[in-house]
Steps between C-alpha positions, in 0.01 A plus 500: 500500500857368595346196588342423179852607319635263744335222365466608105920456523475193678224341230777624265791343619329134516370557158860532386606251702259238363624612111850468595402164626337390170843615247630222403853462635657418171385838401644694785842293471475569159645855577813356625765407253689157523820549562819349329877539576775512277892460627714625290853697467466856617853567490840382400633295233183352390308849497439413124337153601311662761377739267370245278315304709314787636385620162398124446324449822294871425406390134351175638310704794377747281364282211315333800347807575420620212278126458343549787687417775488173715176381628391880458745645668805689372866401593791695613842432483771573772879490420770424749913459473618146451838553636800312427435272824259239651400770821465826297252299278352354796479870699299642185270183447383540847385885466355380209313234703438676804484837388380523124258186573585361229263247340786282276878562403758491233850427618746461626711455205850334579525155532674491884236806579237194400425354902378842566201531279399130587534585876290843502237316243443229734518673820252754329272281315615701163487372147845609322732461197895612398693506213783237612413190734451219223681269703460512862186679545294265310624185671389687844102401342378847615157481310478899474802553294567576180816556282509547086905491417609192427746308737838336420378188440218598252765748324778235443223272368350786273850614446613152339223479294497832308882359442404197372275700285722800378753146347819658733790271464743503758398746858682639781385670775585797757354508865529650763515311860095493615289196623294627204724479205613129606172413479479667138783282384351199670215507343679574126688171573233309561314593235755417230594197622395182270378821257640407187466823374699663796822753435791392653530704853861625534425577841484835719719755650447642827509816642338675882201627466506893505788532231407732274865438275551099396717554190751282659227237463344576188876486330475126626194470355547596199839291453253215525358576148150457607232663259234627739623619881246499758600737781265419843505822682261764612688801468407795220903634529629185416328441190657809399841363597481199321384633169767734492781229602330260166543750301823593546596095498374525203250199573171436244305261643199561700422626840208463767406667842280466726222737591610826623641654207325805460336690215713792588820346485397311126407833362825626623742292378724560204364322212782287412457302895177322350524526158802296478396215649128332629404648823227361646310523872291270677223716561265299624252729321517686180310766270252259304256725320340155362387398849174745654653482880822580384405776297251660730818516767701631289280818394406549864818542640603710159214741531534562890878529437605543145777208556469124419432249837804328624511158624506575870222737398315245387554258790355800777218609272430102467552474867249791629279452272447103582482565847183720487344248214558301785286731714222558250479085407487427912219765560670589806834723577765399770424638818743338702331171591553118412128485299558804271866355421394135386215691309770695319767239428237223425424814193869496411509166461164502261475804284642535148573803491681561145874613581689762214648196352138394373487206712247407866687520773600192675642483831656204665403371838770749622419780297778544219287530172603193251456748159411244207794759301794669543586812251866575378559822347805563239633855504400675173598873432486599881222311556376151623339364234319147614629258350355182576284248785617212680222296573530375896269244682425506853775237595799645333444847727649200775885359514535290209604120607 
């Protein structure tokens, strides 16, 4: 009798043994997620940035989900600390790698932090994508890369064109002392000259990067009489400075900034800071109810949060979210070797996926996405209100000549 049991389990276990061997192993993979990383500030100064980017890179992970997944399987997102240098962003992108498994990444995000993510990608075999690196990454030709801010060169072009535009007069500028910012005012230059319809450019005044008070150098601005002022700096406190320091030099001409205004700090302002003058932003991206992409990004990211998306919002949702379009368009997921890789970025370099500004995307050989528009918002009663598109070809995302 314990013989015959003997061999009724035996008869069992090859029976299951020849199912198992008949699932298909798509299916059984299926039940593992694909897994994306996100660096981003955990701490700090830039807890506020950090905090946006994580609600960014969870809206574009769970509207991916709740399609379907990738390839049938679900994705899930880890989250580690940028840092402030090169090694702590390396140190968490390797437990990422090594210990999360992750299948793709977003980050780093500071320009000098940029040799890092190219050096763990490659090393890896990882497809990956940041919010800054517009002007060395892409010229590194690392097919698996992808980046949807604009660079310097692009934004002076875009920058001198929405001027031409508006009909300004007579423009100064205000910069501080980055590789980037020269190449902003490069690129303006270039673009004007031989333009007949061109302001006259009463040149800049420069300050180090990481002020946070230039009224000394606004004053000299302003005793220039220009009638818009285009200050080139990435810092949210500043912009507060400087409106404060117009107003009180009583200046009513127009003002621009760059990016990183935030919502928060518009809606905070006294009234009389933007109402007295034009303020305007280049956004890069703006609310545009008229355009189906747009729209759709903006309600998502208002119903998960009950706050509009901000720019850098818009460039990690666009960032995840092309990564694992990627995926889906390649049929296969990065698993760490060469032939999954080329699959991927040979995808990146071939899907149009629609971006929130309404447009395909359209990487360059290095990866920086040449946008066919740029969005500048005005400030309107606390809000950005959009007010118009410069068109941009492919070309004029390069320096100008």
């Amino acid at each position: 009798m314990a013989r015959i049991k003997r061999i009724k389990f035996i008869v069992w276990i090859m029976a299951a043994a020849m199912i198992l061997c008949f699932i298909p192993l798509s299916t059984m993979a299926a039940e593992k997620p694909i897994t994306i990383g996100l660096l981003t500030w955990m701490e700090g100064s830039n807890l506020i940035e950090g905090r946006q980017y994580t609600r960014a890179f969870k809206t574009a992970i769970k509207e991916i989900n709740d399609n379907g997944g990738i390839l049938g399987r679900k994705v899930k997102g880890i989250v580690g600390n940028n840092g402030v240098s090169a090694d702590a962003a390396k140190t968490s992108l390797l437990k990422m790698v090594l210990k999360n498994k992750i299948n793709a990444f977003v980050g780093p995000h500071w320009s000098f932090m940029q040799p890092v993510g190219l050096e763990i990608a490659k090393k890896y075999n990882l497809p990956f994508a940041s919010l800054q690196g517009g002007h060395w990454l892409p010229l590194q030709k690392f097919p698996a890369y992808a980046v949807f801010c604009g660079n310097g060169w692009g934004n002076g072009t875009a920058g001198a064109k929405w001027i031409v535009q508006k009909g300004y007069k007579k423009v100064a500028m205000v910069n501080s002392q980055l590789d980037y910012t020269h190449f902003v005012e490069d690129n303006m230059q270039a673009y004007w000259k031989d333009n007949p319809n061109a302001p006259e450019y009463l040149g800049s005044v420069w300050f180090d990067w990481g002020t946070t008070d230039i009224t000394k150098e606004i004053t000299q601005t302003v005793a220039k009489k220009p009638d818009l002022i285009w200050v080139e700096d990435w810092s949210d406190p500043l912009v507060v400075n400087t409106l404060k320091v117009l107003e009180n030099l009583g200046y009513k001409g127009d003002v621009i900034f760059t990016p990183v205004v935030k919502p928060s700090t518009i809606q905070n302002l006294p009234k009389e800071l933007t109402e007295n003058r034009g303020v305007y932003v280049a956004k890069e991206w703006g609310y545009d109810p008229n355009v189906p992409a747009n729209k759709a990004f903006y309600d998502l990211f208002m119903e998960e949060w009950g706050e509009a998306p901000s720019y850098p919002e818009m460039v990690i949702y666009s960032s995840t979210t092309f990564l694992l379009k990627a995926m889906e368009a390649a049929g296969v997921v990065p698993d760490g070797s060469k032939a999954a890789l080329d699959k991927v970025a040979k995808a990146m370099h071939s899907i149009k996926w629609i971006t929130p500004n309404g447009v395909p995307a359209n990487l360059s050989p290095g990866g920086m996405n040449l946008t066919s528009k740029m969005a500048y918002v005005k400030v309107e009663g606390g809000q950005f209100v959009l007010d118009q598109y410069v068109p941009m070809s492919p070309e004029e995302w390069l320096p100008q000549k």
